[in-house]
SEVEXKE-628375 format. One record per residue: residue number from 0; x, y, z of N, C-alpha, C in turn; residue in one letter. Coordinates in pm, whole numbers, plus 32768, in hexadecimal, padded with zeros to 4 digits. Example, Ala and Ser with C-alpha at 12.3 -4.5 7.8 and 13.67 -1.06 7.14 Angstrom:
0 | 8527 | 7DC7 | 830C | 84CE | 7E3E | 830C | 8528 | 7EB6 | 830C | A
1 | 8505 | 7F1F | 82C4 | 8557 | 7F96 | 82CA | 850A | 8003 | 8313 | S
This chain:
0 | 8054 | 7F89 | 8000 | 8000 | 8000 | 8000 | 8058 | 807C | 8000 | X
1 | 8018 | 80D0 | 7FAF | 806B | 814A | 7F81 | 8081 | 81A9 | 804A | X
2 | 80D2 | 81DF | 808B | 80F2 | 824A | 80CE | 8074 | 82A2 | 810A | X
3 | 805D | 82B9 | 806E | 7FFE | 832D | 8098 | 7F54 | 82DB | 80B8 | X
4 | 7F41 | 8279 | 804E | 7EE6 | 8268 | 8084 | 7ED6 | 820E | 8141 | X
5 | 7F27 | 81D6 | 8152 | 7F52 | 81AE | 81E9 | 7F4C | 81E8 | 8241 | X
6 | 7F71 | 8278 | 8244 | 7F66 | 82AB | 82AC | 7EED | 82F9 | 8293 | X
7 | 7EC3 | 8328 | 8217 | 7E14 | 8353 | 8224 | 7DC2 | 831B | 825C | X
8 | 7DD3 | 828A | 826D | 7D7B | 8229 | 828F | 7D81 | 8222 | 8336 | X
9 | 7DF1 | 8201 | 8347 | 7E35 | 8208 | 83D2 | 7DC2 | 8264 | 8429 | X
10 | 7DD9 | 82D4 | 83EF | 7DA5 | 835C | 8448 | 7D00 | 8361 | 842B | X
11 | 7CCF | 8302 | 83E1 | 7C25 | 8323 | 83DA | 7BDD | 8310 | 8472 | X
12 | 7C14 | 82CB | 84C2 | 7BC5 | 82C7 | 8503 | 7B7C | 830F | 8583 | X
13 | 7C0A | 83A4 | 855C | 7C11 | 83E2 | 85CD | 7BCB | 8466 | 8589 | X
14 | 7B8E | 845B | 84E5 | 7B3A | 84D0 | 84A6 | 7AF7 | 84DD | 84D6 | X
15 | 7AB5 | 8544 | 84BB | 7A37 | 8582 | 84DF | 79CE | 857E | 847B | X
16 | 7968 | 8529 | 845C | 78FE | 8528 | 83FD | 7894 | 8572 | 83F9 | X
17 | 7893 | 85F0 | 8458 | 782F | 8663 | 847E | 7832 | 868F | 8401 | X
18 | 77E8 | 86E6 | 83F5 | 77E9 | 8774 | 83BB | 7784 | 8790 | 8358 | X
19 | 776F | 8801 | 82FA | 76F6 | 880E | 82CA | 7741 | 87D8 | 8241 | X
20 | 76C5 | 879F | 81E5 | 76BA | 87A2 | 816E | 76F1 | 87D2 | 80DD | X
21 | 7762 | 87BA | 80B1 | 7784 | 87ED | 803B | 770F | 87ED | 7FC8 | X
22 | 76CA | 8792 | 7FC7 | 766B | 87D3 | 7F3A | 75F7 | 8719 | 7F94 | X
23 | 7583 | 8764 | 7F8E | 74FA | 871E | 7F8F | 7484 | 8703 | 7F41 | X
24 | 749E | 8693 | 7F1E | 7426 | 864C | 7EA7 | 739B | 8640 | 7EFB | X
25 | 7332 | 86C3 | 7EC8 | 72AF | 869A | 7EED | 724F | 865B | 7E68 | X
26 | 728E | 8621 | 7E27 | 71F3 | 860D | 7DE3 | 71BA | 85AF | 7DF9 | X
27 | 71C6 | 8570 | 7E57 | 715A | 8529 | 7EA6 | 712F | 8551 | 7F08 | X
28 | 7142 | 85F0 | 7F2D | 70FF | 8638 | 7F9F | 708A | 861F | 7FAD | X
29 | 7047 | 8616 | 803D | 6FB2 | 860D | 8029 | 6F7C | 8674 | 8090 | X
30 | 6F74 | 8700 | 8078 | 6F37 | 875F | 80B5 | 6EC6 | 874F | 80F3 | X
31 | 6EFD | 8769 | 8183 | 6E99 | 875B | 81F4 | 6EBE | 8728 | 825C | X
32 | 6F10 | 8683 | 822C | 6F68 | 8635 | 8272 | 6FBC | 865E | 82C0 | X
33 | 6FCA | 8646 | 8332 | 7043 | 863B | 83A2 | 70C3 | 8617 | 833D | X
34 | 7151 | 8617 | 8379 | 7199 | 8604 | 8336 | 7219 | 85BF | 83C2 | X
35 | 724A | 852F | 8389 | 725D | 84D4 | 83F1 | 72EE | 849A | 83B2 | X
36 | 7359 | 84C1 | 840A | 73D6 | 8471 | 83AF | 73F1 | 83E9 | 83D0 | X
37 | 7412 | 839E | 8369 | 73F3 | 8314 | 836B | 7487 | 82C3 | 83D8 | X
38 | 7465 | 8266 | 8433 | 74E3 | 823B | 847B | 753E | 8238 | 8415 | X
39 | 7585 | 8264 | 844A | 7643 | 822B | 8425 | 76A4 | 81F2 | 8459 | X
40 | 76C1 | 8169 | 8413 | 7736 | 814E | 8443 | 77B9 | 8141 | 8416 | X
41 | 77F0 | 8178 | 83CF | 786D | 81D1 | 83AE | 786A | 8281 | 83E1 | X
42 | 78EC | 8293 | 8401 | 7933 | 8301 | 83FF | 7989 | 8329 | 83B2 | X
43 | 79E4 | 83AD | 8387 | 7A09 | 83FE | 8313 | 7A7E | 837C | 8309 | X
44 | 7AAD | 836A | 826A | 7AF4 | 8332 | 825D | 7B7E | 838A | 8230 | X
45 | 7B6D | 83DC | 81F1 | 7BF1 | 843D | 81CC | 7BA2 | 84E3 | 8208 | X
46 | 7C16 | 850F | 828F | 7C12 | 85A1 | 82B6 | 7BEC | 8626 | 821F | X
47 | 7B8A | 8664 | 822D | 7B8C | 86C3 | 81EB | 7B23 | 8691 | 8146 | X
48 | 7AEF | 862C | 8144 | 7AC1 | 85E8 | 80DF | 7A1C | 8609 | 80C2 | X
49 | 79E1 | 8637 | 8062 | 7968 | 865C | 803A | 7908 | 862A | 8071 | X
50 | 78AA | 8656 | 80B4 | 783B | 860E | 80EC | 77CC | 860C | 80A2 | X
51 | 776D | 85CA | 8037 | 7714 | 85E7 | 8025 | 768E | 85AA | 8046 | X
52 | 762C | 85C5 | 802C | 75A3 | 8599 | 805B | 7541 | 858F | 7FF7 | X
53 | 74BC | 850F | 8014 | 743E | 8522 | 7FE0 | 73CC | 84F7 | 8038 | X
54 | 7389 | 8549 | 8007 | 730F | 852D | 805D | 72AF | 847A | 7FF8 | X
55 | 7275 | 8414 | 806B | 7219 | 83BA | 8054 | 71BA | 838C | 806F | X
56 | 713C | 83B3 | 804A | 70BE | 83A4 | 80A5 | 7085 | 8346 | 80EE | X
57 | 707A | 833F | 815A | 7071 | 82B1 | 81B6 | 6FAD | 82BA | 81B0 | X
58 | 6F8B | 8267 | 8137 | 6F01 | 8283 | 8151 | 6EA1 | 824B | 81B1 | X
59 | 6EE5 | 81CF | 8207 | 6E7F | 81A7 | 8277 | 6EA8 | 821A | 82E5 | X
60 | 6F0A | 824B | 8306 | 6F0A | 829D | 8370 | 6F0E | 8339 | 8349 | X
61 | 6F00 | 8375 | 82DD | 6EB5 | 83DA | 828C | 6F1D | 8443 | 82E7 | X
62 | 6FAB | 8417 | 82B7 | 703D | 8452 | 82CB | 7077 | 847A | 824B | X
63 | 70D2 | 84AF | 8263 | 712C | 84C3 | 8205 | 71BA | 84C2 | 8234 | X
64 | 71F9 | 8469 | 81EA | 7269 | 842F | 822C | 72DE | 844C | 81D6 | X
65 | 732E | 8473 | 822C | 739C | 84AE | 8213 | 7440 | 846A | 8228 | X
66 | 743E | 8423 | 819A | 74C0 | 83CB | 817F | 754D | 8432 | 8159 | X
67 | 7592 | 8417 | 81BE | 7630 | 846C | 8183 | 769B | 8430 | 8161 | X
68 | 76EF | 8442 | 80E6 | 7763 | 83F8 | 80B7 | 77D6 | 8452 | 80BF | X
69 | 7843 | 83FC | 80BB | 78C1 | 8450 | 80A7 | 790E | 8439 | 8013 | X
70 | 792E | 8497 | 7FEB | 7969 | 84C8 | 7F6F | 7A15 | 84F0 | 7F49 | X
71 | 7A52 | 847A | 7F5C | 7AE5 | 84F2 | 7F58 | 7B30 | 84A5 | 7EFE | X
72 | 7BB4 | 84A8 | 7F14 | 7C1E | 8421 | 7ECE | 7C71 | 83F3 | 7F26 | X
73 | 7CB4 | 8387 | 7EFE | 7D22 | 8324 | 7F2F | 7D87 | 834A | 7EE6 | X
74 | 7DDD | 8359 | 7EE4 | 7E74 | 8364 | 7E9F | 7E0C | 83A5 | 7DFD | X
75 | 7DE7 | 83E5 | 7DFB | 7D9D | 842A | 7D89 | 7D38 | 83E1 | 7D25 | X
76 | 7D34 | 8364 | 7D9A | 7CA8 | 8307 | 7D59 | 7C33 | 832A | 7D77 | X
77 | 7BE9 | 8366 | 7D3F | 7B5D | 8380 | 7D66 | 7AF4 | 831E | 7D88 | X
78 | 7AA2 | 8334 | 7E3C | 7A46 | 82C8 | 7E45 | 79EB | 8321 | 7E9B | X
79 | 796D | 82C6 | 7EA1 | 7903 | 831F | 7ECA | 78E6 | 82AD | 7F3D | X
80 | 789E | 82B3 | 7FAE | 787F | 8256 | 8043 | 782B | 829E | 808D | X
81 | 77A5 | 8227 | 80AF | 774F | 822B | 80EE | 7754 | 8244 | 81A2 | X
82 | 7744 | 8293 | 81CD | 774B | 82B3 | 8264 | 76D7 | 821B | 82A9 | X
83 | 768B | 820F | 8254 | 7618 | 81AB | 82B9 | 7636 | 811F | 8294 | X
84 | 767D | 80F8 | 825B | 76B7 | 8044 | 8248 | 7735 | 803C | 8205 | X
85 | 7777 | 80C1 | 81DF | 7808 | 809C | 81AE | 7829 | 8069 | 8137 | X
86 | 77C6 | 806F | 80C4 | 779E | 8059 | 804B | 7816 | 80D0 | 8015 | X
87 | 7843 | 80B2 | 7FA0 | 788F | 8106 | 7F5D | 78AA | 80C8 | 7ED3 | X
88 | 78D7 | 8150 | 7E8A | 790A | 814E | 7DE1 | 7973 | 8160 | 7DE1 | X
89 | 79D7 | 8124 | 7D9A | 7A8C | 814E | 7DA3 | 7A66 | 818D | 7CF3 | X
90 | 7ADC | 81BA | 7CE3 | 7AE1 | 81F5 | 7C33 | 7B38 | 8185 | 7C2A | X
91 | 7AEE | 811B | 7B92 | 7B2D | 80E3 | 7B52 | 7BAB | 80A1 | 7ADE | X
92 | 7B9F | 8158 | 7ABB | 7BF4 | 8159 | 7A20 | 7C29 | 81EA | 7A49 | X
93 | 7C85 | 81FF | 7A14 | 7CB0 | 829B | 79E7 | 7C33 | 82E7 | 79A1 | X
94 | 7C16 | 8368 | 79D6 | 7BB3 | 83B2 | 798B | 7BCF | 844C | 79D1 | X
95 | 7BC7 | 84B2 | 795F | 7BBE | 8552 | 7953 | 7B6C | 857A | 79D1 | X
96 | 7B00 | 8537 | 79CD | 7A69 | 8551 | 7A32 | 7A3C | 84B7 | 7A5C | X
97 | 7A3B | 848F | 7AE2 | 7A52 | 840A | 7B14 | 7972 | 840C | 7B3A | X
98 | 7943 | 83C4 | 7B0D | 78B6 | 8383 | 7B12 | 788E | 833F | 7B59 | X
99 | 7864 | 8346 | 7BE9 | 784E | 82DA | 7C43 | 77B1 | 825F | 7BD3 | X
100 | 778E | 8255 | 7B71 | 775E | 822D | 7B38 | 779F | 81BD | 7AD0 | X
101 | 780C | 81E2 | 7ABB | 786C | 8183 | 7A59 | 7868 | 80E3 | 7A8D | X
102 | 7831 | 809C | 7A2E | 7819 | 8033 | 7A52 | 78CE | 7FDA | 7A6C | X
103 | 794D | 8037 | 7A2D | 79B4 | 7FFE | 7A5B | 7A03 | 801F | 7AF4 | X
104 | 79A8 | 8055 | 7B44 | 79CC | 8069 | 7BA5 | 79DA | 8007 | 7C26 | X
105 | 7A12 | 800B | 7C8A | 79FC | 7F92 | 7CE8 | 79CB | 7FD9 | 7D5C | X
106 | 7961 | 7F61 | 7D3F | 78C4 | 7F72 | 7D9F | 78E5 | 7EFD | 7E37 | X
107 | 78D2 | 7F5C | 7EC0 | 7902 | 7F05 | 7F0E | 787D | 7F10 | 7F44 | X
108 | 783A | 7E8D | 7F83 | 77C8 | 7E84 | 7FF9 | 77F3 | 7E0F | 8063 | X
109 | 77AE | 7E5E | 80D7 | 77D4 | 7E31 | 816D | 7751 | 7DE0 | 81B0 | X
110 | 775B | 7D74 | 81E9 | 76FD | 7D6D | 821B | 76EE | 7CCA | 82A3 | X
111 | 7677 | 7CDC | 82E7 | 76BD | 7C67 | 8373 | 76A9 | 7BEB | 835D | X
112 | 771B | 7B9E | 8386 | 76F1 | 7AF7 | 83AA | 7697 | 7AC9 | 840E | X
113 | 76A7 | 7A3F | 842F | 7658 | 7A11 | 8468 | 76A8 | 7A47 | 851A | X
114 | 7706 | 7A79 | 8505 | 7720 | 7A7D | 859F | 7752 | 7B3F | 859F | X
115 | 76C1 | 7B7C | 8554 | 76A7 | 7BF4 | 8547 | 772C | 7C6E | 854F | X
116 | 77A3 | 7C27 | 8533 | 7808 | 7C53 | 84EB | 7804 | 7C81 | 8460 | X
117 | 7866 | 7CD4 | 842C | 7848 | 7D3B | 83A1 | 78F8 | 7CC4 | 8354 | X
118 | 7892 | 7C9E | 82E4 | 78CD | 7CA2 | 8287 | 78DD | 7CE1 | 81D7 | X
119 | 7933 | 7CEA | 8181 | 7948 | 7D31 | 8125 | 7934 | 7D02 | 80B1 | X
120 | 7926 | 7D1C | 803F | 7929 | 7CD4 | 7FC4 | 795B | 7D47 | 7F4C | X
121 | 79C5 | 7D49 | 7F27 | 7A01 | 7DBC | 7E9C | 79CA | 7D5D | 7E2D | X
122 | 799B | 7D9A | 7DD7 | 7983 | 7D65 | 7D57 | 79BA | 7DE3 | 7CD1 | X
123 | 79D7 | 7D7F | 7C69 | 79E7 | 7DDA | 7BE0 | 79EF | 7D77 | 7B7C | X
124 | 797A | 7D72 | 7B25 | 7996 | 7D20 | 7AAA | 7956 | 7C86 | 7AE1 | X
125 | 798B | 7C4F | 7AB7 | 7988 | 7BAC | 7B09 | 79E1 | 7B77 | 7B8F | X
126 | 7A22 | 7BEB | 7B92 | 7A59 | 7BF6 | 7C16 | 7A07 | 7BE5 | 7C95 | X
127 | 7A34 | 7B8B | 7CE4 | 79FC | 7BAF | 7D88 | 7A6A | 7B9A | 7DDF | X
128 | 7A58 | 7C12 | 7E22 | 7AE7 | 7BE4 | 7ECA | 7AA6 | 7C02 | 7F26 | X
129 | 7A9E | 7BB0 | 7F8F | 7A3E | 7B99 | 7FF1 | 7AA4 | 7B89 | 8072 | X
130 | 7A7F | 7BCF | 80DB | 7AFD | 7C04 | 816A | 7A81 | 7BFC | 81E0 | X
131 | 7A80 | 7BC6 | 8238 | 7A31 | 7BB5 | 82E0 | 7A87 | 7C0F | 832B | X
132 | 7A24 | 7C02 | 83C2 | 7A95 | 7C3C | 8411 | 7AE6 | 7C00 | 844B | X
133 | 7AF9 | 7B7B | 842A | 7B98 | 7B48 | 8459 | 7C09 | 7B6B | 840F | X
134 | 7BE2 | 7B76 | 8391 | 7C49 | 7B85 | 8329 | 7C3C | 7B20 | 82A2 | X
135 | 7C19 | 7AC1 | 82C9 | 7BE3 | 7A5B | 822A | 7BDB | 7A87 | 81CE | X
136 | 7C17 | 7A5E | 8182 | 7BD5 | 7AB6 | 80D1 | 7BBD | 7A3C | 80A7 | X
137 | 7B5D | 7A29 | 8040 | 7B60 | 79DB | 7FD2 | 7B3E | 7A1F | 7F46 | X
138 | 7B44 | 79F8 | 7EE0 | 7B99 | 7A32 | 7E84 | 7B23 | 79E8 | 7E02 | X
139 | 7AD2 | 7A2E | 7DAD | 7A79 | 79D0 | 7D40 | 7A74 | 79F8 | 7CCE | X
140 | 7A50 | 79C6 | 7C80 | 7A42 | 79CE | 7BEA | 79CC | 79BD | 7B91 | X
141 | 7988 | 7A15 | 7B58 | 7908 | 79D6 | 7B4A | 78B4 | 7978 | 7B87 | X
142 | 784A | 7941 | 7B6F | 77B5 | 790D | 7B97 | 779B | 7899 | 7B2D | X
143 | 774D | 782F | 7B66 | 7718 | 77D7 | 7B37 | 7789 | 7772 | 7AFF | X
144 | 77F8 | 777D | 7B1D | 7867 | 7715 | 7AF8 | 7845 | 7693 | 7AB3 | X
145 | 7897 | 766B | 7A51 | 7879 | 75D9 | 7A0B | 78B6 | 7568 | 7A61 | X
146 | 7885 | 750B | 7AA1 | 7898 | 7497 | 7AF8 | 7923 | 7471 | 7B02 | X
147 | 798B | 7459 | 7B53 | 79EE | 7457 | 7B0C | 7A67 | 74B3 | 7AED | X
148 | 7A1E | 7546 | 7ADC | 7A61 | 7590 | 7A5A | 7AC8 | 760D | 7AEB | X
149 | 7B23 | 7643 | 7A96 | 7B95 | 7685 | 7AE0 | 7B73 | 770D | 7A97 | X
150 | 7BAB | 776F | 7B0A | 7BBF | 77FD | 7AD1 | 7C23 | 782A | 7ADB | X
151 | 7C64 | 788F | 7A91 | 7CC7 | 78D7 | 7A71 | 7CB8 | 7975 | 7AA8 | X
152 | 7D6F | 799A | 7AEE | 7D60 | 7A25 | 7AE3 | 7DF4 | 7A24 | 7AB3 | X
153 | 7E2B | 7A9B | 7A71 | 7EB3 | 7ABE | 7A1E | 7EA7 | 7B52 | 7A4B | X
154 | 7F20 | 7B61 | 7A9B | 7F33 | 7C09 | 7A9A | 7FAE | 7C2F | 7A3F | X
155 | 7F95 | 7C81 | 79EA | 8003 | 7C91 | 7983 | 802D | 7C23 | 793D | X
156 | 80C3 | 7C47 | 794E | 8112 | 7BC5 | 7906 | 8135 | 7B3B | 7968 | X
157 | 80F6 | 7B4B | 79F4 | 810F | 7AE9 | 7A8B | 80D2 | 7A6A | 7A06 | X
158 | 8105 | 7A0C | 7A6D | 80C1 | 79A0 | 7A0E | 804A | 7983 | 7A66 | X
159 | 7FE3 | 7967 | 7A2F | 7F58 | 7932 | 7A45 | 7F51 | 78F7 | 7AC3 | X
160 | 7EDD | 78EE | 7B1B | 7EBA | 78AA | 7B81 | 7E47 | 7863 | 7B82 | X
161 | 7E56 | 77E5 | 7B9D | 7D9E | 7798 | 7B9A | 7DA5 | 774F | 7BE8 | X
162 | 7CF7 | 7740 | 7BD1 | 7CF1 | 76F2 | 7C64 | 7C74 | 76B9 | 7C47 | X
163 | 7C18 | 7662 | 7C7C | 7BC5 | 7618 | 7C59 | 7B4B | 765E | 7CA7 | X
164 | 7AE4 | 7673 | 7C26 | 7A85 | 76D8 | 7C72 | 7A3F | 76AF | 7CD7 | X
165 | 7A30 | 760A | 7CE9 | 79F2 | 75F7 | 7D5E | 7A1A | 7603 | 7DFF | X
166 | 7AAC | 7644 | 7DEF | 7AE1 | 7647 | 7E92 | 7B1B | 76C0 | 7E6E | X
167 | 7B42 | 76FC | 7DF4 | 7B72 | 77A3 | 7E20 | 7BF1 | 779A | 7E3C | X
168 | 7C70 | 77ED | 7DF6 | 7CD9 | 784A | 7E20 | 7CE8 | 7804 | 7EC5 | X
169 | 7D7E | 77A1 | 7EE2 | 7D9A | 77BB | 7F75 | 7DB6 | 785C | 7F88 | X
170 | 7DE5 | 7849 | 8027 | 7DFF | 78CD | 8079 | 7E7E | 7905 | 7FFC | X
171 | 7EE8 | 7893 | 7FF5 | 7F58 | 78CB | 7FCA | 7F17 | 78EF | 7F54 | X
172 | 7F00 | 78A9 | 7F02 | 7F0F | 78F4 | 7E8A | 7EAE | 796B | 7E76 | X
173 | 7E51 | 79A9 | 7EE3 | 7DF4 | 7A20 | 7EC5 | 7E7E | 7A90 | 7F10 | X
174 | 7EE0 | 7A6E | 7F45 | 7EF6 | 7ACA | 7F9E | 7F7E | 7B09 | 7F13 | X
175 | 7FB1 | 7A92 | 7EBC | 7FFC | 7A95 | 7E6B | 7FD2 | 7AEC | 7DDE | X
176 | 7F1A | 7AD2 | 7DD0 | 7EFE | 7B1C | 7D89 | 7EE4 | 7BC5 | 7D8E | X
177 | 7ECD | 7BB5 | 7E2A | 7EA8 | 7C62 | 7E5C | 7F2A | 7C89 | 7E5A | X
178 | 7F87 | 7C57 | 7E36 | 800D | 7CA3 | 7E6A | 8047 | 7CCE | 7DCD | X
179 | 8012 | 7C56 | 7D84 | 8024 | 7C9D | 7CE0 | 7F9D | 7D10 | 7CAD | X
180 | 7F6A | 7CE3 | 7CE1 | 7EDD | 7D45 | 7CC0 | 7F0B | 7DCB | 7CE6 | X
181 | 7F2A | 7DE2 | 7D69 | 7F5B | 7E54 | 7D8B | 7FB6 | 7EBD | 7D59 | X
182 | 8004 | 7E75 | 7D04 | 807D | 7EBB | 7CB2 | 805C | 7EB8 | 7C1C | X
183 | 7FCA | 7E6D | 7C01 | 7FB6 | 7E6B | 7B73 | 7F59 | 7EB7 | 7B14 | X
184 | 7F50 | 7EA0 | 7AAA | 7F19 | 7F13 | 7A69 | 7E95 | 7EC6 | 7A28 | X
185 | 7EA5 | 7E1D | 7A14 | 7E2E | 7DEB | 79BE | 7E3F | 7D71 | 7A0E | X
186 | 7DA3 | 7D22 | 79FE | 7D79 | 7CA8 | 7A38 | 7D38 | 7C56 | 79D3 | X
187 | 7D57 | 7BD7 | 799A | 7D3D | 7B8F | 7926 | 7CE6 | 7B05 | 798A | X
188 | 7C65 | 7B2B | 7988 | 7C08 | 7AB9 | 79EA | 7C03 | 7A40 | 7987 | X
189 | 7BB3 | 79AE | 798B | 7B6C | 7962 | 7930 | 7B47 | 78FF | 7983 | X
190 | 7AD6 | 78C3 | 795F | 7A69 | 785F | 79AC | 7A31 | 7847 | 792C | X
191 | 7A03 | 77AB | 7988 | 799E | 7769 | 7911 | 7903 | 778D | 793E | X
192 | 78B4 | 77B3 | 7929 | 7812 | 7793 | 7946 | 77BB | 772C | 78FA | X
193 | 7765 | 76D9 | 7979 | 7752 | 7660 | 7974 | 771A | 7664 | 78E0 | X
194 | 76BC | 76F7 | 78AA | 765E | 76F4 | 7850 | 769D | 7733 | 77B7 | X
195 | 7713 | 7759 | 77D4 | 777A | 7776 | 7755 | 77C1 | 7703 | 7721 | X
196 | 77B5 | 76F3 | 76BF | 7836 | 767E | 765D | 78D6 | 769E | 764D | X
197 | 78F2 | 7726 | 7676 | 795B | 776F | 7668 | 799F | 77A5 | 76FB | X
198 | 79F4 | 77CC | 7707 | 7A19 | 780B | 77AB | 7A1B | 78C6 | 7798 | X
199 | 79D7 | 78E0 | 77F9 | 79B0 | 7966 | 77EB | 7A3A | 79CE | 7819 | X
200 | 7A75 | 7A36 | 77FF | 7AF6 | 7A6B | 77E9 | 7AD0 | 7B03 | 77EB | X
201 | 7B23 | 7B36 | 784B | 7AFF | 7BCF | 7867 | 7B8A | 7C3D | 7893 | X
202 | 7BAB | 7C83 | 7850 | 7C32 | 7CC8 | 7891 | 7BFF | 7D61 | 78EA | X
203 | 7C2F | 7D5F | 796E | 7C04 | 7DB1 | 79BD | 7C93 | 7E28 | 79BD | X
204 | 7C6D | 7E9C | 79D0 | 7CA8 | 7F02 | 7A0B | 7CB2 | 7EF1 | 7A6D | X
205 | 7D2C | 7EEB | 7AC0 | 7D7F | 7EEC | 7B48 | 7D57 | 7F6F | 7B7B | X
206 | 7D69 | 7FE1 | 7B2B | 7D4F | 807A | 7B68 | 7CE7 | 8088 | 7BF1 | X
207 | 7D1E | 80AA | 7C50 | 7CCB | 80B0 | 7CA9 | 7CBB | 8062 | 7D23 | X
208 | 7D04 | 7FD6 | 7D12 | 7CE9 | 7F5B | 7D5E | 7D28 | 7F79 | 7DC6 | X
209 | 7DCC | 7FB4 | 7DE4 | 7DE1 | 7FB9 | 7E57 | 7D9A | 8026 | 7ED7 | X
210 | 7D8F | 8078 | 7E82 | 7D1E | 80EB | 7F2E | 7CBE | 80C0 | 7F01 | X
211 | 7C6A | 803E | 7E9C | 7C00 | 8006 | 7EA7 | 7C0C | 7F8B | 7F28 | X
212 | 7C5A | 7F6E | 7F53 | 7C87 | 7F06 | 7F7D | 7CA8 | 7F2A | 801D | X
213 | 7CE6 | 7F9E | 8024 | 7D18 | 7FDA | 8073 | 7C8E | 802E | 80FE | X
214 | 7C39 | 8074 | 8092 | 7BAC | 8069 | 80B6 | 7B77 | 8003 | 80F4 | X
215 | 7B79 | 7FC1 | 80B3 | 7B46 | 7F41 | 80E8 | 7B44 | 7F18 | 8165 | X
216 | 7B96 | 7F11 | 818A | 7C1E | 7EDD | 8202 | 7BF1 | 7F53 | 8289 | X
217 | 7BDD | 7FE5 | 8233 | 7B9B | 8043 | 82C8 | 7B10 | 8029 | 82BD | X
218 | 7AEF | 8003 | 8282 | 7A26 | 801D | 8270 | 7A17 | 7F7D | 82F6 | X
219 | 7A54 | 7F13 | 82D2 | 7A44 | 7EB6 | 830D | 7A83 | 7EE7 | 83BA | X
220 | 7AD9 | 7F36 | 83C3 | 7B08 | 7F60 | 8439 | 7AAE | 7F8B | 847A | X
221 | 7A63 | 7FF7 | 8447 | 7A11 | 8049 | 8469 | 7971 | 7FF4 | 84A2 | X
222 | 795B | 7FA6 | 8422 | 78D1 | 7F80 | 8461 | 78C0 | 7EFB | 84DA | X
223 | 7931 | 7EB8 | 84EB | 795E | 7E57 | 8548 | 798B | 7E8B | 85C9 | X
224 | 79AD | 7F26 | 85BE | 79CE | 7F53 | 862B | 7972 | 7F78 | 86A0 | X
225 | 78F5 | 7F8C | 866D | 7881 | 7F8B | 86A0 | 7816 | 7F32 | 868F | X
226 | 7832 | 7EBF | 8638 | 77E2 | 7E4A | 864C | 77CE | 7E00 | 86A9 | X
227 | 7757 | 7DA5 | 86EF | 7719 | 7D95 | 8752 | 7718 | 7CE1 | 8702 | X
228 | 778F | 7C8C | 8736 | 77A5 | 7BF9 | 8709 | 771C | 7BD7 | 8788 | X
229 | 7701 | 7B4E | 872C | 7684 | 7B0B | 879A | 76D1 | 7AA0 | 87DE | X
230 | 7693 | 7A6A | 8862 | 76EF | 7A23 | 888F | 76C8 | 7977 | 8842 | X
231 | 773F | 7935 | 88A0 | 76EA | 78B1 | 884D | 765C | 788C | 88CB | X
């Protein structure tokens, strides 16, 4: 992990996520309505970072609810993150004007196990990397796998890694791939699907993955830090 983003991260937890509104989306205002900000459980992830807001009409309790995100960059990666579950957009590709809409972006969602702990899931493409709060990753490749059948990841010129889709990437080799991923620029996926005759083949943009990754790693800090485990 790059310096700068390390110690940005380091210090989130001692931000301050107060403050008013850089720019507020009402067009789902519903005049008349009370106006109610929705729990949160994240705090600011980078000091000094855009706050913005929209309003969402809670129509059984005839509220208006008030969701706030944060807006800034990572080492000059642009990502956008949900204050109320830690949901976020990383910027995918190099771009003039970065689109939290770009379908090449990496889309992270958080959410609890059975022992009401927060776990993570990064996705991009056919990509999935999946992190708990112990630390586990497991590591996937497309859906619906052919019986049998193995998937592929290639970062650059590394030579290829596979593994048999029914047990998944060991520890080592996901930890071998995040470590090329991290320094790389392209990701060459392939899987078979049970319902294709052919193996399906996708080259991903790296751009973004490490403070996508890096994110990751505080969002899971953050919402475990105040999670309420059940006992057995």
């Amino acid at each position: 992990m790059k310096p700068l983003i390390l110690a940005t991260l380091l210090g989130a937890g001692a931000a301050n996520a107060a403050g008013d509104c850089a720019r507020t989306d009402r067009e789902l205002y519903v005049n008349g309505w009370p106006e109610v900000r929705t729990h949160e459980r994240m705090g600011a992830v980078t000091p000094g970072a855009q706050i913005e807001c929209k309003f969402f009409p809670d129509q059984q309790q005839r509220e208006n609810l008030l969701a706030r995100y944060e807006r800034g960059d990572l080492d000059g990666v642009n990502y956008r993150l949900s204050y109320a579950d830690g949901g976020a957009l990383v910027q995918g590709r190099r771009a003039s004007r970065w689109d939290p809409a770009d379908a090449h972006n990496w889309r992270l969602n958080c959410s609890t196990d059975e022992q009401a702990t927060y776990h993570c899931v990064l996705r991009k493409g056919l990509l999935r990397l999946e992190q708990d709060a112990a630390g586990r990753r497991r590591l996937t490749v497309g859906d619906h796998h052919r019986p049998g059948s193995e998937v592929l990841l290639r970062v650059d010129s590394h030579m290829g890694i596979t593994a048999l889709a029914a047990s998944g990437f060991s520890p080592t080799q996901i930890e071998r791939l995040l470590g090329q991923m991290r320094a790389g620029t392209k990701l060459n996926v392939g899987y078979h699907r049970s319902d294709l005759q052919n193996a399906s083949e996708d080259t991903l943009s790296l751009y973004g993955f490490e403070p996508a990754l890096a994110l990751m790693q505080e969002v899971l800090r953050q919402l475990n830090a105040t999670a309420q485990p059940r006992g057995d």
